[in-house]
N, C-alpha and C positions, 0 to 999 in steps of 0.2 A: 422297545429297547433299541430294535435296530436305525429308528429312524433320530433316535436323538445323538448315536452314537457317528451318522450320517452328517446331522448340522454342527456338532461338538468335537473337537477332538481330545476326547474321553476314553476311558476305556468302561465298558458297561457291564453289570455282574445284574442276571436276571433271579431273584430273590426274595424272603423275607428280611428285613433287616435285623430283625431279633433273634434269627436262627444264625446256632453257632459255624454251623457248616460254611455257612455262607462269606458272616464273618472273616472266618479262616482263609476263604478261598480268596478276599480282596485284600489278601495279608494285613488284615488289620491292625497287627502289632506292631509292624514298622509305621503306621501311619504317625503322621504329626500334630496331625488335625481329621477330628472325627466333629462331623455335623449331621443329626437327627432332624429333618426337616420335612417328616412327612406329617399330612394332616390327622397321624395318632399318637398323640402324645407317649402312653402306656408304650409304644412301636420304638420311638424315639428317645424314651429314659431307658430301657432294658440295653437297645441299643450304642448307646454314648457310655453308658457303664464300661465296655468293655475296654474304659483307661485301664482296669485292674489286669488285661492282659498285655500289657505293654502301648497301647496309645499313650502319645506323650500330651494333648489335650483332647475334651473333648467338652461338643458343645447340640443342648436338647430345646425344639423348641415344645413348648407346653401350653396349653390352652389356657383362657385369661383367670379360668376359678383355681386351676394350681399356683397361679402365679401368686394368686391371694391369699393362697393357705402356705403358705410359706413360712408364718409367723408361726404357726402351730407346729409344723411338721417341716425338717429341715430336707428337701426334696436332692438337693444339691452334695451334702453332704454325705447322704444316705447313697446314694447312685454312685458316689466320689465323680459328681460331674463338674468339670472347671463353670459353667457359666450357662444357668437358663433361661429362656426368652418366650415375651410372650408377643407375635405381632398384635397383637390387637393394643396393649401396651404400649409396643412402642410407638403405633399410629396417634395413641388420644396423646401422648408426650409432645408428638410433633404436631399436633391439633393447638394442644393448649400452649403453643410459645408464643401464636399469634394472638394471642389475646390481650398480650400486654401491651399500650399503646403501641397498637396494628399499625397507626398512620407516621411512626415515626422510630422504632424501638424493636430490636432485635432478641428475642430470647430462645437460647439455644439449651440442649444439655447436652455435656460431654461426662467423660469418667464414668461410661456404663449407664450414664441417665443420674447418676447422683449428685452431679454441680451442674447447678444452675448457670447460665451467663442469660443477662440480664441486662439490656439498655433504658435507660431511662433519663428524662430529661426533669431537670430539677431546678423546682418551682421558685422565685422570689420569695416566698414566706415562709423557706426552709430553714431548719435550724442549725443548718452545718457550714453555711455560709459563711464566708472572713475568715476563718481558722486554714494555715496551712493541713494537711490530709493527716499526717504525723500528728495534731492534737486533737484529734475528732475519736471519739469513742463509737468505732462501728460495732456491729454485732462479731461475737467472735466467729474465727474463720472466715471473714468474710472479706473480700480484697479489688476494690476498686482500681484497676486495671485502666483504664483509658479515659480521656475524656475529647470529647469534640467540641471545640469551639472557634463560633465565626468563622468555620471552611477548614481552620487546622486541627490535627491528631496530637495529642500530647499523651506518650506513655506517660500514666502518673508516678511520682514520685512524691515525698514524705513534706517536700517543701511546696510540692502544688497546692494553690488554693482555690475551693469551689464558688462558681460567679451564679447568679440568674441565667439561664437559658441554655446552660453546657449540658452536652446529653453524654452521661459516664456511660461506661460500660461494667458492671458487677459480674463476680464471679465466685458460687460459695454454694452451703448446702440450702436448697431452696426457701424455706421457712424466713432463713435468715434472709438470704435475699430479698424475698418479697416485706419483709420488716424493713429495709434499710429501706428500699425504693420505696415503699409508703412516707419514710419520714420527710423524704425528697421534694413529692408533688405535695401540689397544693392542697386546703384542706378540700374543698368541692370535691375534687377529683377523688379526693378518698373517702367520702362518706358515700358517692353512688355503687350499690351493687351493681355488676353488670349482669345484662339477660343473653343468656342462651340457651338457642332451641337447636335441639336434635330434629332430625329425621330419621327413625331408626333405631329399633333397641334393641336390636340385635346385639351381638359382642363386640363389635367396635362401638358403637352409640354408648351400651353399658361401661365399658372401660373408661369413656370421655367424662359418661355422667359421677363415675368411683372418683376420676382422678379428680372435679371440680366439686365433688362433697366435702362440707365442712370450711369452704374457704368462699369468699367473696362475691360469689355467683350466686341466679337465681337459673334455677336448670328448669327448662320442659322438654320432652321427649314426645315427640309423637311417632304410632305407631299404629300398624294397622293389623296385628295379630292378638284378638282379646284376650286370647292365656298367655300371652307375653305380658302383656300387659299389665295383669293382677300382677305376674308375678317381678315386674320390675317397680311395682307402687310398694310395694312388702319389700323390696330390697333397696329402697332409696324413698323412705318418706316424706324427706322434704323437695323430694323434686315434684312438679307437675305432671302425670300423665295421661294425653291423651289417644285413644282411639280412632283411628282415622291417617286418610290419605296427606302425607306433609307437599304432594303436589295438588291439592284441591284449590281451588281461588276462593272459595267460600270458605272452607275453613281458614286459610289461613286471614281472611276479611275479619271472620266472627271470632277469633283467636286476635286480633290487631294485630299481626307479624310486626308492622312496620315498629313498633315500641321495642322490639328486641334487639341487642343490641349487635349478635352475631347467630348466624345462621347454619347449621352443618350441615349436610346431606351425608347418613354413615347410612344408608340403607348396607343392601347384599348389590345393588342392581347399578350399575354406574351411571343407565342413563336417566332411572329415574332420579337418581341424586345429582344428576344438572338439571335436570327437567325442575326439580322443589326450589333448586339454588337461583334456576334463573325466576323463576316465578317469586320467589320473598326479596330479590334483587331487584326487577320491577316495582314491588310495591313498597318500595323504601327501604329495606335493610342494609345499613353500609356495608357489613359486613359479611360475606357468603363464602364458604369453604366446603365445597364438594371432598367425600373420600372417593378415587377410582380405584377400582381392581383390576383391570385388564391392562398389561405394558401396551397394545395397541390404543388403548383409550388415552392412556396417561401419557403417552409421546404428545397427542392430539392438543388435548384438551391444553395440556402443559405452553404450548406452544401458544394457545388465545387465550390464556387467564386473563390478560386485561380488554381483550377483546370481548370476551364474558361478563366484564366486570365482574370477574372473580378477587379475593383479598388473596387468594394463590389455590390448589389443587394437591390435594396429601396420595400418594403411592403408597400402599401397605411394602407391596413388591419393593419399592426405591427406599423404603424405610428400611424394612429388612436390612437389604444389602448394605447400607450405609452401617448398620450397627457391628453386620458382622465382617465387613470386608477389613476391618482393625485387625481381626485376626489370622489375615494371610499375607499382609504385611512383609516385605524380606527388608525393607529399607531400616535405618536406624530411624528414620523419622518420616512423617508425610504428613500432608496440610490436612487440619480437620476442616478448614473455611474460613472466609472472610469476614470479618467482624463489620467493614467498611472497603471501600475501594483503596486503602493505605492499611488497613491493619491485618494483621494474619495470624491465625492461631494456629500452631503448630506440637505436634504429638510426639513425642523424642520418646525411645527405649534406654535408659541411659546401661551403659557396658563396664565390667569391670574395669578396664583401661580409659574410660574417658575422665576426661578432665577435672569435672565436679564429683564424681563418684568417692565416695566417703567425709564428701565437705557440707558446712554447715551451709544453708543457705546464706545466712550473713556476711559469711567470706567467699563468697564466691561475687568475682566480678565480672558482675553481668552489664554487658554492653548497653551504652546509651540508646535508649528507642528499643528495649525490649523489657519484660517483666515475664517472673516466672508465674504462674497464675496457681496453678493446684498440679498434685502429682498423686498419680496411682498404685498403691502397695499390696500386693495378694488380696487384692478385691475389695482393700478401705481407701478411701479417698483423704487424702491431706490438702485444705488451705492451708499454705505453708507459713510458717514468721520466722524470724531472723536463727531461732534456733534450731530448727528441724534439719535433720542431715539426710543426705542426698544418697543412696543407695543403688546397687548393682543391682538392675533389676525394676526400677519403678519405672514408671512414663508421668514424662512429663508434659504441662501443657502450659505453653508460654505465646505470648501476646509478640511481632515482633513489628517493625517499621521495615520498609523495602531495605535502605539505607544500612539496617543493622544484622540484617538476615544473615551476610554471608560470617559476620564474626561470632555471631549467637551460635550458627551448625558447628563451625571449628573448636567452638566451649564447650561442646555436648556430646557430636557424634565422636567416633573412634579416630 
């Protein structure tokens, strides 16, 4: 305690987190934010609970088999905890965005992981073609936000119309998304499964292999712990799994790596998971994505991913903090990221006093070169359309142009 209170300027309470004593003593009721982030989950729900003695939010992380019984058993509600996370989750989330054409195509999620953004470049033998955007029957909720063509950015509007070779940007609840952007590409491109292999089935590799069950993948996981192993062939039947070192040259020879189509390394161990990455890299895999666990490793590595020929390097740690650093926020807004070198998606808390607050989206005039994209309500997401009204209280997340930023924050903020 002493030494982190040494590098931090903290103040440090030496404890259980679950005991109430202790609790008390870091006056936890005036807190405003409570975060359970130690590696016991059980530690971490008792302790986040204590919104019922006046924390005003609070937030538990939980290991990736809570996260999945969830549908059974309301974990969240039961605790009365605002929001829980699993990393392992949200590593395979930030795994599986590069999947979607890696060489050209950006897929993010925002809204707590439940909207999708989605780039994708649309094919000549598409069916949506010729029609301004306003007579296209998308999937509902679903809201085509940008398009790039020939060098320029065009926020989409109702009167745009989609050409051969523009690569949009999608934004919506995932299922949907990946239905419109199928109907996009070409046919080729949508009858191949693609292949990916794991290294590692451990809880990060498991999480990757859940989250690409039942959709468009053909998954193998190798592994080199045999009771793991049965027991992740009985928990994912249609995956592949093998037995064995995913850094061997021979196996991955007598496996043909080279036919796969992306490559993980989710071991526990970071350097055998560049050690696998560079070795299926070598013998032909385009695609290679090491997970690192050590902030020393993932400064490094981060810094040579194309000197690796890595397709990029996932942080659990950097995932982490990106999901929850939303929640310490003092600003009325701040950038979630770049969609492009010109486009910027941006997070607004909207205030009882701002502008749009109580109006429809319809009537709200929203500056040329920006689009509202989707908005957050007590933990449901809304794709918005012309009738949904704008509330005290939601966050919003809008698409904007350099040129229209500074009149988009004067429409939103306070």
């Amino acid at each position: 305690m002493a030494s982190l209170s040494d590098v931090l300027d903290v103040a440090t309470i030496a404890g259980g987190g679950a005991e109430a004593n202790v609790l008390a003593e870091a006056n936890i009721a005036e807190a405003d934010l409570f975060i359970g982030l130690t590696n016991h989950q059980d530690v971490n729900l008792v302790a986040a609970s204590c919104k019922s003695d006046g924390g005003k939010k609070t937030i538990a992380r939980v290991d990736l088999s809570l996260q999945y019984c969830q549908w059974l058993f309301d974990y969240r509600s039961h605790f009365n905890i605002d929001y829980l996370f699993s990393g392992e989750q949200l590593t395979a989330t930030e795994l599986s965005k590069y999947f979607l054409n890696p060489e050209s195509s950006t897929s993010e999620q925002i809204g707590k992981g439940r909207i999708k953004v989605q780039q994708v470049l649309v094919s000549a033998a598409s069916e949506l073609l010729g029609k301004p955007l306003s007579e296209l029957t998308l999937p509902p909720r679903v809201e085509l936000a940008v398009i790039h063509r020939d060098g320029k950015v065009i926020i989409a509007t109702g009167a745009d119309i989609l050409e051969a070779g523009d690569s949009i940007t999608l934004f919506g609840e995932q299922n949907n998304v990946e239905k419109l952007a199928s109907s996009l590409k070409s046919e080729s491109a949508q009858s191949r499964s693609k292949k990916v292999t794991i290294y590692g089935g451990g809880d990060y590799g498991l999480a990757l292999a859940l989250l690409l069950e039942n959709k468009a993948y053909r998954v193998r996981i190798i592994e080199k712990d045999a009771t793991l192993c049965k027991a992740i062939a009985q928990r994912l039947p249609d995956a592949v799994v093998l037995q064995g070192d995913g850094r061997s040259v021979s196996l991955l020879q007598e496996e043909q790596i080279e036919t796969t189509d992306f490559f993980i390394g989710a071991s526990a161990n970071d350097e055998d998971n560049v050690m696998a990455c560079l070795q299926a890299k070598n013998m032909g895999v385009k695609f290679v994505i090491p997970i690192i666990h050590s902030a020393d490793n993932s400064a490094v590595i981060a810094q040579n991913v194309k000197q690796f020929g890595f397709l990029a390097a996932v942080s659990p740690r950097h995932v982490n903090m990106q999901d929850l650093v939303r929640f310490v926020e003092s600003d009325d807004f701040h950038s979630v990221g770049q969609l492009s070198n010109d486009v910027e998606l941006i997070q607004f808390t909207v205030h009882e006093d701002a502008t749009v607050a109580g109006k429809a989206v319809k009537d709200v005039a929203w500056p040329k070169g920006s689009n509202l994209v989707t908005f957050l309500r007590n933990e449901k997401v809304i794709v918005p359309d012309g009738g949904d009204v704008i509330l005290a209280g939601d966050s919003l997340y809008a698409v904007v142009l350099p040129h229209a930023r500074k009149r988009l924050l004067k429409l939103l903020t306070r």
